[in-house]
N, C-alpha and C positions, 0 to 999 in steps of 0.2 A: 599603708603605702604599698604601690605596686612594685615591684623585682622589674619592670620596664619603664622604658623612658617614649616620648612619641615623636618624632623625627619630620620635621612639615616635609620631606621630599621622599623618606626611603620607607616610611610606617614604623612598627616597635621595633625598637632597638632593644636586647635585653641587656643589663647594665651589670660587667663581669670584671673582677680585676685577676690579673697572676702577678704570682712570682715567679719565674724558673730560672734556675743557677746549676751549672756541675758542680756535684758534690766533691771538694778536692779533699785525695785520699790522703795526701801526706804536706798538710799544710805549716807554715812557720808557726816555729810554736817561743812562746816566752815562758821559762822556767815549766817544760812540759807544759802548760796550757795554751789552747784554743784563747786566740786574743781579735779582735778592733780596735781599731782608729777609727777619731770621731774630731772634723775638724770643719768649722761653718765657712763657708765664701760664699758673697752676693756680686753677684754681676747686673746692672744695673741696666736700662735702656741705653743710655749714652756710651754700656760699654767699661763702665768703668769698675774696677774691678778689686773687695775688698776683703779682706782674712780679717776674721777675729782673732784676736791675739789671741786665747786661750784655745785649746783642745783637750779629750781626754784620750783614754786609752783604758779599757775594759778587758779584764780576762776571765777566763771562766773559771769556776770554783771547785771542779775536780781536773785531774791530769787527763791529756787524751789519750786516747786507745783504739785500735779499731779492731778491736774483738766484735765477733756477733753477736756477746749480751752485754753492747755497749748503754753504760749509764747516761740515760737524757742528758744531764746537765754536762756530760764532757764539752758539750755544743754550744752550750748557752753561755752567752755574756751578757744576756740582758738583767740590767741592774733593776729590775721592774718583778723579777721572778720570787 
Protein backbone atom coordinates (compact mmCIF):
# COMPACT_ATOMS: atom_id res chain seq x y z
CA UNK A 1 0.00 0.00 0.00
CA UNK A 2 1.11 3.45 -0.89
CA UNK A 3 2.03 6.31 1.99
CA UNK A 4 -0.31 8.64 -0.71
CA UNK A 5 -3.54 8.96 -1.55
CA UNK A 6 -4.67 10.56 -5.40
CA UNK A 7 -6.79 13.70 -5.17
CA UNK A 8 -9.01 13.89 -8.82
CA UNK A 9 -8.36 18.02 -8.63
CA UNK A 10 -4.82 18.68 -6.69
CA UNK A 11 -2.65 15.06 -7.70
CA UNK A 12 -0.85 13.01 -4.44
CA UNK A 13 -1.75 14.04 -1.35
CA UNK A 14 0.64 12.38 1.16
CA UNK A 15 -1.50 10.91 3.96
CA UNK A 16 0.07 12.43 7.64
CA UNK A 17 -1.62 12.51 11.04
CA UNK A 18 -0.12 14.75 14.40
CA UNK A 19 -0.57 15.25 17.55
CA UNK A 20 0.79 18.55 19.06
CA UNK A 21 -0.13 19.66 22.73
CA UNK A 22 2.05 22.09 25.39
CA UNK A 23 3.45 20.07 27.49
CA UNK A 24 2.04 21.35 30.99
CA UNK A 25 4.67 21.67 33.60
CA UNK A 26 2.69 21.73 36.64
CA UNK A 27 -0.41 19.94 35.95
CA UNK A 28 -3.34 18.77 38.57
CA UNK A 29 -2.28 15.95 40.19
CA UNK A 30 -4.69 13.11 42.25
CA UNK A 31 -2.66 11.65 45.12
CA UNK A 32 0.71 12.87 43.43
CA UNK A 33 -0.30 11.39 40.06
CA UNK A 34 -0.62 12.31 36.35
CA UNK A 35 -4.52 11.44 35.88
CA UNK A 36 -7.55 11.55 32.88
CA UNK A 37 -10.89 11.74 32.54
CA UNK A 38 -12.63 9.65 30.18
CA UNK A 39 -16.39 10.49 29.51
CA UNK A 40 -18.52 9.48 25.95
CA UNK A 41 -21.08 12.19 24.40
CA UNK A 42 -22.80 11.73 20.90
CA UNK A 43 -24.31 14.46 19.37
CA UNK A 44 -26.42 13.31 16.61
CA UNK A 45 -27.63 15.13 13.15
CA UNK A 46 -30.87 16.39 14.68
CA UNK A 47 -28.58 17.79 17.37
CA UNK A 48 -29.54 15.94 19.98
CA UNK A 49 -27.27 15.48 22.47
CA UNK A 50 -26.30 12.30 24.73
CA UNK A 51 -23.90 11.22 27.88
CA UNK A 52 -23.39 7.82 28.81
CA UNK A 53 -23.89 7.37 32.17
CA UNK A 54 -20.68 5.95 33.04
CA UNK A 55 -17.06 7.45 32.84
CA UNK A 56 -13.79 6.50 33.97
CA UNK A 57 -10.80 8.23 35.49
CA UNK A 58 -7.25 6.78 34.92
CA UNK A 59 -4.02 7.54 36.83
CA UNK A 60 -0.67 6.82 36.38
CA UNK A 61 1.27 4.26 38.32
CA UNK A 62 4.22 6.19 39.53
CA UNK A 63 4.11 9.83 41.23
CA UNK A 64 5.02 12.79 38.97
CA UNK A 65 8.14 14.62 38.95
CA UNK A 66 9.88 16.79 36.71
CA UNK A 67 13.33 15.95 37.30
CA UNK A 68 15.44 15.46 33.95
CA UNK A 69 15.71 11.62 34.59
CA UNK A 70 12.19 11.52 34.65
CA UNK A 71 10.55 7.72 34.60
CA UNK A 72 8.24 7.10 31.34
CA UNK A 73 5.54 6.03 33.18
CA UNK A 74 5.10 9.22 35.46
CA UNK A 75 3.02 10.20 32.11
CA UNK A 76 1.24 7.40 31.17
CA UNK A 77 -2.16 6.40 32.14
CA UNK A 78 -2.68 4.36 29.40
CA UNK A 79 -4.33 1.20 30.92
CA UNK A 80 -3.05 -0.75 27.54
CA UNK A 81 0.77 -0.37 28.84
Amino acid sequence: MENSAKSVSNGPIELKSFVIQKYIEKPYLINKRKFDIRHWVLLNQDSDLFFFKEGYLRLASHEFTNDNEMDEYVHLTNNAI
